[in-house]
Residue frames relative to the residue before (quaternion, step in Angstrom):
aa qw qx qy qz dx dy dz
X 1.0000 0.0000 0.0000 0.0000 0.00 0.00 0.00
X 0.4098 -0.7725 0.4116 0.2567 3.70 -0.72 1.00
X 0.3907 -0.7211 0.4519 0.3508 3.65 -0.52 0.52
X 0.7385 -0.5120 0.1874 0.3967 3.57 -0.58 0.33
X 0.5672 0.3558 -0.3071 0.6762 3.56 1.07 -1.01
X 0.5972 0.4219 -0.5653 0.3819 4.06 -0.58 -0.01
X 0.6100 0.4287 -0.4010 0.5323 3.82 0.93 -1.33
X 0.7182 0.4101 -0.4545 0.3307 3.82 -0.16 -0.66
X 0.4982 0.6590 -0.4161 0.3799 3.44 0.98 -0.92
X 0.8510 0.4202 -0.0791 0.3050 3.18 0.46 -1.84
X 0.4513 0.7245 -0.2779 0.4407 2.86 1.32 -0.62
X 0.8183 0.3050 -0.1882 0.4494 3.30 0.52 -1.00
X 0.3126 0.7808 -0.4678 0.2717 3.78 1.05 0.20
X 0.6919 0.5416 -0.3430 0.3319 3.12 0.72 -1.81
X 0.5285 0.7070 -0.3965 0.2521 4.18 0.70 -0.49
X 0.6331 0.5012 -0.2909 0.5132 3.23 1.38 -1.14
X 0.7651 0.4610 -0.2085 0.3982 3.70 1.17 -0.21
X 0.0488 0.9255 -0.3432 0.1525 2.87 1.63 0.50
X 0.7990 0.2858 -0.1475 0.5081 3.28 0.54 -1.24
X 0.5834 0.6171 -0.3471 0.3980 3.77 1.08 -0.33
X 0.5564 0.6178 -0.4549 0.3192 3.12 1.25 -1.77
X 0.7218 0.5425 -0.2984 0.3094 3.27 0.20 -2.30
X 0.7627 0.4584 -0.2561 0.3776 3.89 0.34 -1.14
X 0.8923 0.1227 -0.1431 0.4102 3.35 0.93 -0.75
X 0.4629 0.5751 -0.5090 0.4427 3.51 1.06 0.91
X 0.4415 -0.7824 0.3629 0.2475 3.27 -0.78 1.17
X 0.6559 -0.5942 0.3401 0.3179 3.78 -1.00 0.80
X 0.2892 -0.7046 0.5462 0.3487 3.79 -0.12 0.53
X 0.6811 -0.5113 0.4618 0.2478 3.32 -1.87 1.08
X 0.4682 -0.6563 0.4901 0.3314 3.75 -1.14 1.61
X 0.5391 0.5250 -0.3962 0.5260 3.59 0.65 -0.68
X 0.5677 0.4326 -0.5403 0.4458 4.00 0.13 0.58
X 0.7525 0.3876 -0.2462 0.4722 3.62 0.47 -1.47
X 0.6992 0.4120 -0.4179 0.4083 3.67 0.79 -0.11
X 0.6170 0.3190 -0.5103 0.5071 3.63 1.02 0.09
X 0.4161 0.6371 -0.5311 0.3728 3.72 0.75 -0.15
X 0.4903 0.7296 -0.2638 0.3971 3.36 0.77 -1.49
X 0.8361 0.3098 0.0471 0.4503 2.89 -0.60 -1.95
X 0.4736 0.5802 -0.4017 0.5270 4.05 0.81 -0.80
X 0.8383 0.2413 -0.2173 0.4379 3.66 -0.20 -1.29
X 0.6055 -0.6067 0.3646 0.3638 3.26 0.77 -1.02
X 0.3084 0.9225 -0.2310 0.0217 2.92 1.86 -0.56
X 0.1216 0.8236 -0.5289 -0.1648 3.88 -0.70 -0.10
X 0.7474 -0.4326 0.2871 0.4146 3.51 -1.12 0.61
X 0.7627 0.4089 -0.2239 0.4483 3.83 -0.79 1.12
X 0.6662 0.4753 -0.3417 0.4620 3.22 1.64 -0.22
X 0.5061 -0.6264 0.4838 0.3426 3.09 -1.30 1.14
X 0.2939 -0.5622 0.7688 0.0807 3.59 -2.02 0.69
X 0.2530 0.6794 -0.6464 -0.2378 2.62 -2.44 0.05
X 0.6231 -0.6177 0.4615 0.1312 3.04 -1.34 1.20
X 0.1994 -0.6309 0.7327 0.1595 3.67 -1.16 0.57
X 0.8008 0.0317 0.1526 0.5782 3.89 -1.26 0.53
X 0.0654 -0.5362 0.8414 -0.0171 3.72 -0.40 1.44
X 0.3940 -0.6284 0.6363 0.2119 3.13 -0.35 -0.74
X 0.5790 -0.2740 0.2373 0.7303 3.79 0.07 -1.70
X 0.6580 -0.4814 0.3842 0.4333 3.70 0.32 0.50
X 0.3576 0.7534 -0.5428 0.0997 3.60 0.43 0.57
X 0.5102 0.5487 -0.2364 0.6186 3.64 1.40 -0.20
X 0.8428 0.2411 -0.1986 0.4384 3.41 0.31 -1.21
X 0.5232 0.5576 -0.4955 0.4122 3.79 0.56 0.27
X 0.5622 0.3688 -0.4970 0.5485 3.83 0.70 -0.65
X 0.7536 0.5090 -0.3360 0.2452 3.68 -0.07 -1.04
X 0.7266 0.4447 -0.2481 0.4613 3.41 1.43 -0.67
X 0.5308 0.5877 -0.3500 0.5003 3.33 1.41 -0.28
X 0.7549 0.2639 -0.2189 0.5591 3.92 1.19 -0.14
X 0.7947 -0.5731 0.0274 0.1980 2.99 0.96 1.91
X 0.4753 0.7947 -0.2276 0.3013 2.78 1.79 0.58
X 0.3486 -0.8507 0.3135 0.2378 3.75 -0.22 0.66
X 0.2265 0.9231 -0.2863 0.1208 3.52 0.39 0.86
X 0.5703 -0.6538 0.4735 0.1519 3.44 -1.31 1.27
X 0.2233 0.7921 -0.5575 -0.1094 4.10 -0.24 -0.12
X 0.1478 -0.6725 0.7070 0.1611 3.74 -1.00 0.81
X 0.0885 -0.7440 0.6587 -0.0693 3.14 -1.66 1.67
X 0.5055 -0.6529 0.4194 0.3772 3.49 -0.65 0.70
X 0.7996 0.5233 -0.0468 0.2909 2.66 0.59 -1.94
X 0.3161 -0.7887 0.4109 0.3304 3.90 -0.02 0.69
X 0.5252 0.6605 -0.3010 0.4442 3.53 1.42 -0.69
X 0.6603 0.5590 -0.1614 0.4748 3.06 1.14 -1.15
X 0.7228 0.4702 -0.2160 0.4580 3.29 0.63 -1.34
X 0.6145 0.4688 -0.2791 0.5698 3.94 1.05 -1.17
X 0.7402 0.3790 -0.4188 0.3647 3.79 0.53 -0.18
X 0.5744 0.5317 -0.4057 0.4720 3.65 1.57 -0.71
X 0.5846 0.4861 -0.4637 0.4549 3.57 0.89 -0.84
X 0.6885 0.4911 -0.3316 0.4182 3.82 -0.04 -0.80
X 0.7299 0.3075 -0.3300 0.5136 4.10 1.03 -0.21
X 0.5786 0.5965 -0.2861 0.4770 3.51 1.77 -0.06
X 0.7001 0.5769 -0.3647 0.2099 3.23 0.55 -0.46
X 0.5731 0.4861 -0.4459 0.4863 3.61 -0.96 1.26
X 0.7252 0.2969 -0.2253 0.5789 3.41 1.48 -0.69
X 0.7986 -0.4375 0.3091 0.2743 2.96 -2.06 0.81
X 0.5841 0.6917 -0.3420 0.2517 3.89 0.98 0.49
X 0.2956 -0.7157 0.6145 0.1509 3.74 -0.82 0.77
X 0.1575 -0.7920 0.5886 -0.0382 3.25 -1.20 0.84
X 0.0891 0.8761 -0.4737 0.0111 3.61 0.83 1.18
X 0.2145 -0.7506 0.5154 0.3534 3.89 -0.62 0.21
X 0.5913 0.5008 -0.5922 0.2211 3.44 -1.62 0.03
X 0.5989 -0.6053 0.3185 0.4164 3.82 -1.22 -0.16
X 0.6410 -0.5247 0.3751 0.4161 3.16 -1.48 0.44
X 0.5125 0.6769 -0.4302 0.3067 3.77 0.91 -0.85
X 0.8011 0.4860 -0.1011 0.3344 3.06 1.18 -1.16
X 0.8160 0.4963 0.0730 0.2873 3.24 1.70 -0.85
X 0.3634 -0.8536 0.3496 0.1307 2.96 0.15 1.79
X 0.3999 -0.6800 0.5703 0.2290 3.96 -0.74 0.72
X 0.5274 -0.7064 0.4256 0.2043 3.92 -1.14 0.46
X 0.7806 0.0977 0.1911 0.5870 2.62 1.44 -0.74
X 0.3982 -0.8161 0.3414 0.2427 4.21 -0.07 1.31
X 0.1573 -0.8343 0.5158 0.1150 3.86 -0.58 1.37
X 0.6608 -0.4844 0.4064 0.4043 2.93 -1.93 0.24
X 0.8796 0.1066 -0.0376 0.4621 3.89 0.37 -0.37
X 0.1243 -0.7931 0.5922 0.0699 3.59 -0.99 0.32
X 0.2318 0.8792 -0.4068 0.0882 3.43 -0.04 1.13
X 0.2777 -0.8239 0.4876 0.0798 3.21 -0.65 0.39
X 0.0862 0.7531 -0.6521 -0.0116 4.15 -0.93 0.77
X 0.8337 0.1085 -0.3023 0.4492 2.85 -1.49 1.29
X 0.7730 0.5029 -0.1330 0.3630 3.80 0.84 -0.91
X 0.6991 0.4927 -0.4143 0.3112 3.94 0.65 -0.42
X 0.4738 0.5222 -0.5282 0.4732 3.64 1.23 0.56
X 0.7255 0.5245 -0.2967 0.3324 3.75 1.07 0.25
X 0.3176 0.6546 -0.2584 0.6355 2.84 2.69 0.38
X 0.5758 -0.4968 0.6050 0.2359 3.21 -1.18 1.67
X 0.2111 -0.7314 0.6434 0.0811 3.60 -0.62 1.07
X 0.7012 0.3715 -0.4360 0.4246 4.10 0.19 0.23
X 0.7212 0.1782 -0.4329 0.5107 3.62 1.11 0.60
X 0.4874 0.7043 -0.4893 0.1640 4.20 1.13 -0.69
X 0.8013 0.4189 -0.3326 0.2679 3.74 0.91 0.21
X 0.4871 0.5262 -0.3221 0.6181 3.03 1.74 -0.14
X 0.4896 0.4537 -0.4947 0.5564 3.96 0.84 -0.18
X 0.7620 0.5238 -0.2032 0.3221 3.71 0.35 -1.34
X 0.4562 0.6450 -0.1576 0.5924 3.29 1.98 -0.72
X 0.7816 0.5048 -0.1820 0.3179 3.23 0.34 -1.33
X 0.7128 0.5155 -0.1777 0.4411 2.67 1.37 -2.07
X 0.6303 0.6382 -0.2832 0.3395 4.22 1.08 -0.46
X 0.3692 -0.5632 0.6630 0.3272 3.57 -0.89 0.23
X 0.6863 -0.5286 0.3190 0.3844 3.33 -1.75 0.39
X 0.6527 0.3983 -0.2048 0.6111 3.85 -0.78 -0.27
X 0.5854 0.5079 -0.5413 0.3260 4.33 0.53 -0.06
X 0.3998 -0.7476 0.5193 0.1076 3.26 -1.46 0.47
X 0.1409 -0.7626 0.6161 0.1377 4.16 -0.49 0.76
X 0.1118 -0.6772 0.7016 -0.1916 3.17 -1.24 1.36
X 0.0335 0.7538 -0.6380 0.1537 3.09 -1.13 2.00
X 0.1861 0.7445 -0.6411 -0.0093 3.68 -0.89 0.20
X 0.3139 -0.6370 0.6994 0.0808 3.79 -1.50 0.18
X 0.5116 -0.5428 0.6660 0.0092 3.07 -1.45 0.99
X 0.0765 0.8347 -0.5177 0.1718 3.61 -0.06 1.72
X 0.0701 -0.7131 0.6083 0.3415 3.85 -0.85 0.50
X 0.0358 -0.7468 0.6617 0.0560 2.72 -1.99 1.23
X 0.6057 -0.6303 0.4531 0.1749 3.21 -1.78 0.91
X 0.0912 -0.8599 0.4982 0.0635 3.90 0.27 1.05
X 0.4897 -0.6916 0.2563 0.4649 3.62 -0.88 0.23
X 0.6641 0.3726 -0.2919 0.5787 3.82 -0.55 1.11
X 0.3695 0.7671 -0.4180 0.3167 3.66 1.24 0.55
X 0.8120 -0.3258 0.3505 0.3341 3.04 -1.17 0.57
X 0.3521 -0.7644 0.5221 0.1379 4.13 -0.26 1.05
X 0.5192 0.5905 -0.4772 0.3925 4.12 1.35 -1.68
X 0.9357 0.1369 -0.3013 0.1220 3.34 -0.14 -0.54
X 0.1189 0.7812 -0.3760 0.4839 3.30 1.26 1.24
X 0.7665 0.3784 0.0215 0.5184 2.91 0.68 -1.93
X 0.6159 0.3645 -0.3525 0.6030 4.10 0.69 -0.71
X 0.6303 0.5213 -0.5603 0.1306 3.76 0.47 -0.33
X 0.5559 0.5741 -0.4254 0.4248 3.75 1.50 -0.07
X 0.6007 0.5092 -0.4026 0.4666 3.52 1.01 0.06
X 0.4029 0.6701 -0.3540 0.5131 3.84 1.33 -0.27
X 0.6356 0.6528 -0.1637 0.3783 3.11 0.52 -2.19
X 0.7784 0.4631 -0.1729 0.3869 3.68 0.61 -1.78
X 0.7012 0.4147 -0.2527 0.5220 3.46 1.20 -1.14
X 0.4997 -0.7091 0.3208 0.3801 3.81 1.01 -0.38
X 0.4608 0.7046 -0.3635 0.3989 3.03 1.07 1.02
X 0.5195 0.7048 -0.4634 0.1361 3.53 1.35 -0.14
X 0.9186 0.0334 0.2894 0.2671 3.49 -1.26 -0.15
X 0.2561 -0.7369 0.6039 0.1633 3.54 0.11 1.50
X 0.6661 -0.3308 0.5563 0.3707 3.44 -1.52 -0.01
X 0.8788 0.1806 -0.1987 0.3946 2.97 -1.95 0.64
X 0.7428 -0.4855 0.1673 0.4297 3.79 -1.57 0.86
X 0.1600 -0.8300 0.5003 -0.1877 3.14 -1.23 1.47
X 0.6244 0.4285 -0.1962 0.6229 3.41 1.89 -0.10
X 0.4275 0.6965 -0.5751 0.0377 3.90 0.51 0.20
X 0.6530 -0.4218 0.5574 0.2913 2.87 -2.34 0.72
X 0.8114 -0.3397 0.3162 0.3554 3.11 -1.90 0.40
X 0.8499 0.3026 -0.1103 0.4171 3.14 0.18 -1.65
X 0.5540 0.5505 -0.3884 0.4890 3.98 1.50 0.20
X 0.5273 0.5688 -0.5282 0.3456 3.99 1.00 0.34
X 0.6103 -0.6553 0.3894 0.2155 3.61 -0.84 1.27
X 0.4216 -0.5771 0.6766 0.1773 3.46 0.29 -1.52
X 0.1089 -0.6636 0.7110 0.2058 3.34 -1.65 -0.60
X 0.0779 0.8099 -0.5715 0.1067 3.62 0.59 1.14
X 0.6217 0.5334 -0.3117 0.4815 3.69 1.42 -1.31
X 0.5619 0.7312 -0.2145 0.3218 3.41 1.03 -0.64
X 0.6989 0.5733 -0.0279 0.4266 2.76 1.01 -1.63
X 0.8224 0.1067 -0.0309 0.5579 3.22 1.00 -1.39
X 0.5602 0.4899 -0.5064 0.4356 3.20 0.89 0.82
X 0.2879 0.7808 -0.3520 0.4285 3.08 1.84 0.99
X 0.0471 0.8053 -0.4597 -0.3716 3.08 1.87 -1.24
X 0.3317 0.7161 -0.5012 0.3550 3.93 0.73 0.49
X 0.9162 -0.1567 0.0338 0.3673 2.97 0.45 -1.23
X 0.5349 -0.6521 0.4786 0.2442 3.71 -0.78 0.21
X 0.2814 -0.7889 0.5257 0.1487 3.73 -0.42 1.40
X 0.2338 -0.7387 0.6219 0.1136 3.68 -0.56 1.30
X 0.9395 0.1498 0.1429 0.2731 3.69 0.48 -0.97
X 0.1362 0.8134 -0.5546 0.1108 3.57 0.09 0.58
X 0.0217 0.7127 -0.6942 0.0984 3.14 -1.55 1.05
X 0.1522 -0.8274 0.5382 -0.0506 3.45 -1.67 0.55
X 0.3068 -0.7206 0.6218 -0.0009 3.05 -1.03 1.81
X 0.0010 0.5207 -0.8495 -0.0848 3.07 -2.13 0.39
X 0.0280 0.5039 -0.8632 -0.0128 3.59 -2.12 0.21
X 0.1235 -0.6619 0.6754 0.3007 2.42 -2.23 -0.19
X 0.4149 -0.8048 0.4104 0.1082 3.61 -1.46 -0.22
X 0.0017 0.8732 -0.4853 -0.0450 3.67 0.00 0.36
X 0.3546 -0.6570 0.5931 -0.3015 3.06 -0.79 2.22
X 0.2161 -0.6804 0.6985 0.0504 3.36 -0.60 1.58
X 0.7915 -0.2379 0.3008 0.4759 3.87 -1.74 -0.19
X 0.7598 0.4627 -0.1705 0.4236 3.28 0.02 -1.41
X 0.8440 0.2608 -0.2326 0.4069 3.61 0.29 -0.67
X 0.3717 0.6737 -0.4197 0.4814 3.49 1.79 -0.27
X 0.7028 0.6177 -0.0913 0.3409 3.57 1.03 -1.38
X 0.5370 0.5789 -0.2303 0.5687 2.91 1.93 -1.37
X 0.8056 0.3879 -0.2390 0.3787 3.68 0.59 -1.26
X 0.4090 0.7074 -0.3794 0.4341 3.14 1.50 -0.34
X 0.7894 0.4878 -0.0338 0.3712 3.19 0.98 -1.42
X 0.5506 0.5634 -0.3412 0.5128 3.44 1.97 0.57
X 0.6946 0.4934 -0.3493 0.3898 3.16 1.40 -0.75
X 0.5564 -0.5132 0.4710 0.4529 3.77 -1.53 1.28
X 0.6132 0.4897 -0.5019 0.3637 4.29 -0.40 -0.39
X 0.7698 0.4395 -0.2551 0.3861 3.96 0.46 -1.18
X 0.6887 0.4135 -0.3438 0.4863 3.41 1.54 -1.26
X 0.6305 0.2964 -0.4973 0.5170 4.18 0.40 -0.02
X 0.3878 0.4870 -0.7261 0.2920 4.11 -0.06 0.72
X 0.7884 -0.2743 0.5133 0.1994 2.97 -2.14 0.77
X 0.4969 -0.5076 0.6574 0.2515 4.05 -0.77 0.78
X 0.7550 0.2312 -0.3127 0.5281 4.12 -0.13 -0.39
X 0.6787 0.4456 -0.4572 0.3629 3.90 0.40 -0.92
X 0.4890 0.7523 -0.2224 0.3813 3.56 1.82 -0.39
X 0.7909 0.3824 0.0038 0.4777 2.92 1.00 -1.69
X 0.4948 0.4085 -0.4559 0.6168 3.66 1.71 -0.27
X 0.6978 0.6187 -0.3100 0.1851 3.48 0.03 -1.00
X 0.5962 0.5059 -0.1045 0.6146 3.24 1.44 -1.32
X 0.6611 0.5207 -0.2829 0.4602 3.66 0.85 -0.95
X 0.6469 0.5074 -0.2438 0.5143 3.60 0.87 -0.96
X 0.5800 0.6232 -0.3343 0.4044 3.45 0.82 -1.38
X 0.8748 0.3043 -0.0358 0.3753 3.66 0.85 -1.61
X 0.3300 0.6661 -0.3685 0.5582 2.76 1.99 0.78
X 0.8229 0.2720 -0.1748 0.4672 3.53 0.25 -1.26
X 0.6116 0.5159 -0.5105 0.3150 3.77 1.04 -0.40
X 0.4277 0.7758 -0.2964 0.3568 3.25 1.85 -0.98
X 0.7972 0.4812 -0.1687 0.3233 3.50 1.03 -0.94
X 0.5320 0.4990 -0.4203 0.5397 3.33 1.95 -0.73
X 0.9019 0.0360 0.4132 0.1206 2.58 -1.99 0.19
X 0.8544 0.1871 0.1805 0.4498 3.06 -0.97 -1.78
X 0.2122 -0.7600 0.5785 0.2068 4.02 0.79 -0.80
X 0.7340 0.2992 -0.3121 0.5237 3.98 0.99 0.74
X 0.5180 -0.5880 0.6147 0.0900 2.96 -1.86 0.50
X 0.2685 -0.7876 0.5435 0.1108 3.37 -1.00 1.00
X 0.0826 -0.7718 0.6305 0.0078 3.94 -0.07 0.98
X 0.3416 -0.6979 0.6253 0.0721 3.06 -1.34 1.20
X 0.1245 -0.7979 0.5890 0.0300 3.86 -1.08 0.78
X 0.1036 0.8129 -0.5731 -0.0071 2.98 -1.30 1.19
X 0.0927 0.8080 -0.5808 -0.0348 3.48 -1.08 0.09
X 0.4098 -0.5823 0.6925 0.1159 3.70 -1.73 0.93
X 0.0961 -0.6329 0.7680 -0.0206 3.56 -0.88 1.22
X 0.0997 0.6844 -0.7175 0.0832 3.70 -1.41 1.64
X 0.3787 -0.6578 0.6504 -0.0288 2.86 -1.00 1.79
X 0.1120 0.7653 -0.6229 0.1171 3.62 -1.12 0.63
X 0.3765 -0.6823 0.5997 0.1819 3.62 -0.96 1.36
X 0.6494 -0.5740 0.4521 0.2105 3.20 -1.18 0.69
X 0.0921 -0.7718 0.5684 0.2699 3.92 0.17 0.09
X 0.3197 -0.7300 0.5982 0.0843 3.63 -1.50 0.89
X 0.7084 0.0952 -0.3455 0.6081 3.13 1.62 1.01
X 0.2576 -0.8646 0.3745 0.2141 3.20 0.24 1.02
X 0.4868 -0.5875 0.4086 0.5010 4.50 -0.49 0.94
X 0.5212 -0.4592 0.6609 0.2839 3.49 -1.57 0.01
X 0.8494 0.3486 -0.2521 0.3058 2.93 -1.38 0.26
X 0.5752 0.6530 -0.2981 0.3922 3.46 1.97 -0.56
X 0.5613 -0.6609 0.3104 0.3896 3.48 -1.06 0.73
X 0.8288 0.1762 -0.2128 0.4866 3.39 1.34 0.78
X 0.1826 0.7412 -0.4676 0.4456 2.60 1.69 1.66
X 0.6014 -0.4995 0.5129 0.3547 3.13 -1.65 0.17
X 0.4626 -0.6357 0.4702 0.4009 3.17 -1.43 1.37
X 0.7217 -0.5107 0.3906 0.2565 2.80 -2.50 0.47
X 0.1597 0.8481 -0.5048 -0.0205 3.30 -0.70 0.63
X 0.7318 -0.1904 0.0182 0.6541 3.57 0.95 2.13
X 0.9253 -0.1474 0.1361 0.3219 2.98 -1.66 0.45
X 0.3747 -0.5683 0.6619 0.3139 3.62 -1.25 1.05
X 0.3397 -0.7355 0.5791 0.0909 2.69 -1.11 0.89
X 0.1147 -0.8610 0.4667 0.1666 4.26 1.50 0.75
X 0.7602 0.3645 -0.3661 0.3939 4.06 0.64 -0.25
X 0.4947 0.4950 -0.4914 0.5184 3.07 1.28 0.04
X 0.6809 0.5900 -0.2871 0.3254 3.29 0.22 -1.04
X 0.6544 0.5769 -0.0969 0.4791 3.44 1.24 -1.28
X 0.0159 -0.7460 0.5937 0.3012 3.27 0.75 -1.86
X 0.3474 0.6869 -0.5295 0.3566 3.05 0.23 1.42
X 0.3435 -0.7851 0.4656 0.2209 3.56 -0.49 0.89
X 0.7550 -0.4086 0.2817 0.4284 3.81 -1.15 -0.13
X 0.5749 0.5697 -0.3446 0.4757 3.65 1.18 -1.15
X 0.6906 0.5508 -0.2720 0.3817 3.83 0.70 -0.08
X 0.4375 0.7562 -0.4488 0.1881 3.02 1.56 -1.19
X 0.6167 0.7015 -0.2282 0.2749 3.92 0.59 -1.20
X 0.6071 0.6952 0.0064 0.3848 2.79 1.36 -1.49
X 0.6371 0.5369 0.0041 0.5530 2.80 0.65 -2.51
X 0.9130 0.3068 -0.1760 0.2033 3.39 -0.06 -1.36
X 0.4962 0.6104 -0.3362 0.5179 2.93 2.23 -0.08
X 0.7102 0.3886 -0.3258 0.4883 3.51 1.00 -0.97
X 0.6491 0.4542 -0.4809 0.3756 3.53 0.64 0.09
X 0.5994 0.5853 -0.3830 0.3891 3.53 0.96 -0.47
X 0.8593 0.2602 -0.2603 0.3553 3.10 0.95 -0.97
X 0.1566 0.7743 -0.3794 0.4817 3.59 1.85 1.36
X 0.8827 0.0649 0.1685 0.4339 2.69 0.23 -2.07
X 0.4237 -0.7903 0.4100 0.1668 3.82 1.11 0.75
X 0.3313 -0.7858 0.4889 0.1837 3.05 -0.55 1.19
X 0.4832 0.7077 -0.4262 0.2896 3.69 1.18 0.01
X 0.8099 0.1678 -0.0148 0.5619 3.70 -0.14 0.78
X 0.0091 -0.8737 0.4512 -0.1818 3.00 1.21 1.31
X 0.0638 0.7624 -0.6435 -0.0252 3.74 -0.07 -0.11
X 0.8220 0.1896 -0.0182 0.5367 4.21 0.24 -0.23
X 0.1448 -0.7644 0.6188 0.1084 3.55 -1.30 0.19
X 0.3300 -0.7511 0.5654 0.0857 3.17 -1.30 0.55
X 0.1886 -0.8036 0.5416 0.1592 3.53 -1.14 0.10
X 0.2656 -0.6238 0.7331 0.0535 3.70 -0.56 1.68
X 0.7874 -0.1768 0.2330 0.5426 3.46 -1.05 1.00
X 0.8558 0.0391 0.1821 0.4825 3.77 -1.21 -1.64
X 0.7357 0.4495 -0.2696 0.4289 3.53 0.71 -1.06
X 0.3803 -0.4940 0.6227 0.4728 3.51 -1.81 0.32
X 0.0865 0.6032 -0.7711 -0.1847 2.82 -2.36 -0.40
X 0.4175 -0.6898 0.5812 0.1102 3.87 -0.62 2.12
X 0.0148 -0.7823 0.6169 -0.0851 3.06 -0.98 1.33
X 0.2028 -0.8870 0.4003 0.1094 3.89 -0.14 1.32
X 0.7782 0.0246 0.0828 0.6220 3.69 0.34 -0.68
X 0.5931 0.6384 -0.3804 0.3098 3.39 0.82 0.29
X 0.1776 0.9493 -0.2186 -0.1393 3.31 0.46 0.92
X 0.8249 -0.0980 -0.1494 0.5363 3.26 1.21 1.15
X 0.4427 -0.7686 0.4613 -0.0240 2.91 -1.63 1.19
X 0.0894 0.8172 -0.5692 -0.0133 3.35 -0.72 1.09
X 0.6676 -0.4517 0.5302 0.2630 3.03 -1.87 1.89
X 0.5668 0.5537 -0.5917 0.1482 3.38 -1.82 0.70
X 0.7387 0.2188 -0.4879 0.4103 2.42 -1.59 2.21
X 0.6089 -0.5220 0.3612 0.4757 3.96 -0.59 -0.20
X 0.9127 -0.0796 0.0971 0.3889 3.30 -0.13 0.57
X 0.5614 0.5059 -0.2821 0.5910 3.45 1.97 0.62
X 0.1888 -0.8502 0.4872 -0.0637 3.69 -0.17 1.23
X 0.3592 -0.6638 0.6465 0.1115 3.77 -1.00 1.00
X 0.2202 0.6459 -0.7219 0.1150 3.39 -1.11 0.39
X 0.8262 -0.0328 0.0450 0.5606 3.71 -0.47 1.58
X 0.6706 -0.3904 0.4165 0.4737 3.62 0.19 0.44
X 0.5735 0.6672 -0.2887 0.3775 3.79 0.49 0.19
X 0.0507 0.8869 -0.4583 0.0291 3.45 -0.05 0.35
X 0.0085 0.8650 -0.4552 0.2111 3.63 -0.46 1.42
X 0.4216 -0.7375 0.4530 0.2704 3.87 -0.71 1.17
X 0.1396 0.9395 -0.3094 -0.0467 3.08 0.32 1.25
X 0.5353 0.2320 -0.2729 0.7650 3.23 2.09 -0.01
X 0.5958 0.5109 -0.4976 0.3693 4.39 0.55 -0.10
């Protein structure tokens, strides 16, 4: 996990790459923006906003299908190239950060591609919260390389050249398949902000001679802060060995997790961008459950959450309900409740 001054550091790299980013990051799959679409609800004329367009690779498909949309870019490079692939369409291109930046007016969505792991994470949902009308919806996903079965071997094999310059391979799993990339669903709604409606998942693939493998190499924030030699061995080696297949390219696998989430119009307690505590959970508020239930509720919660080792109490309408190490519940689905990673018909 990056400490904070590394994310700022990095963060700002991507500018010097301005003109690469656009050419050699690959285009995200149309079959995203149409469940994106349809996920939120969206219809032609509503205003967006974007975290980190970047060069508008996200927001051109979206503006081109009549959408009206705001993007905050750090990066001025960045921002002067999205303007220059934006122009004619209905898009603003404001610079500075999102931490900082207040919208004019509440939109139908707030999304973000490739870029909200580069958001200060103890304020990017309540900004994202803030920035929506009621019933709006935040939608994030990220460009990921992944390692399908029958994939491409180069990068297996270059990973001992990594290794030499001192770049190889944090600890812990570092090869996933398509269908093994997480997301940030726990994230999201341990936000207590908002409420994940949707999640879907892409794979592609790509083929990337020497030179342009090198180019894309050369967008990501890890390759541009390398050392001028860890550069120049790396890149050298790279066009050594593609030189030898055959073919002269590399096959890169792509993935990514699109998570839609509805705004909540009462946001949970206790989330890291919940409202502060002020006394008792209140579990029928929280639930929507009225008083005629209390019985019910408080049996199925007792026999959930065990009253052994109480440490805290709750309030079901009138009734208690002793809650011990549990420290918080989120509603999801019609009548089918989580509690800890659990999941139980508790009003279906």
């Amino acid at each position: 996990m990056r400490g904070d001054e590394e994310r700022e550091r990095l963060r700002e790299t991507f500018d010097q790459a301005a003109d690469s980013y656009h050419r050699a990051r690959p285009d995200y799959p149309e079959a995203l923006f149409e469940d994106l679409i349809a996920l939120a609800g969206l219809r032609p004329g509503d205003r967006l906003l974007e975290v980190g367009c970047g060069t508008g690779k996200a927001t051109l498909p979206l503006a081109r299908r009549g959408f009206r949309i705001t993007c905050v870019e750090l990066g001025a490079g960045l921002a002067a190239m999205a303007r220059r692939n934006l122009a004619g369409l209905d898009v603003e291109v404001v610079p500075g950060r999102f931490e900082d930046w207040r919208p004019e007016e509440p939109v139908s969505l707030v999304f973000a591609a490739t870029a909200w792991h580069w958001i200060d994470p103890g304020v990017r949902y309540r900004r994202a919260w803030e920035a929506l009308q009621p019933g709006g919806h935040l939608a994030v996903w990220a460009q990921e390389h992944v390692f399908p079965d029958g994939g491409d071997r180069f990068f297996h094999d270059i990973q001992e050249v990594y290794e030499e310059i001192g770049e190889g391979l944090p600890p812990g799993p570092g090869w996933p398949r398509p269908d093994e990339l997480e997301g940030d669903r726990a994230g999201i709604e341990a936000s207590g902000l908002f409420e994940v409606t949707g999640v879907r998942m892409y794979d592609w693939e790509q083929v990337y001679d020497a030179e342009e493998y090198i180019e894309l190499l050369s967008t990501f924030s890890g390759h541009l802060s390398m050392a001028g030699w860890q550069r120049d061995r790396l890149y050298g080696e790279i066009r050594r060995r593609l030189a030898q297949r055959p073919d002269r390219s590399v096959r890169r696998g792509w993935g990514t997790v699109l998570h839609v989430a509805r705004r909540r119009e009462q946001p949970l307690r206790g989330g890291a961008g919940g409202r502060p505590w002020r006394g008792p959970l209140d579990l029928a508020e929280e639930l929507g459950v009225g008083a005629g239930l209390v019985g019910l509720v408080q049996q199925e919660l007792e026999g959930l959450l065990g009253l052994k080792g109480a440490e805290r109490a709750a309030q079901v309408a009138r009734g208690p309900v002793f809650i011990g190490r549990h420290q918080q519940l989120v509603v999801a689905g019609a009548g089918r409740h989580r509690v800890d990673g659990r999941e139980d018909a508790l009003l279906g």
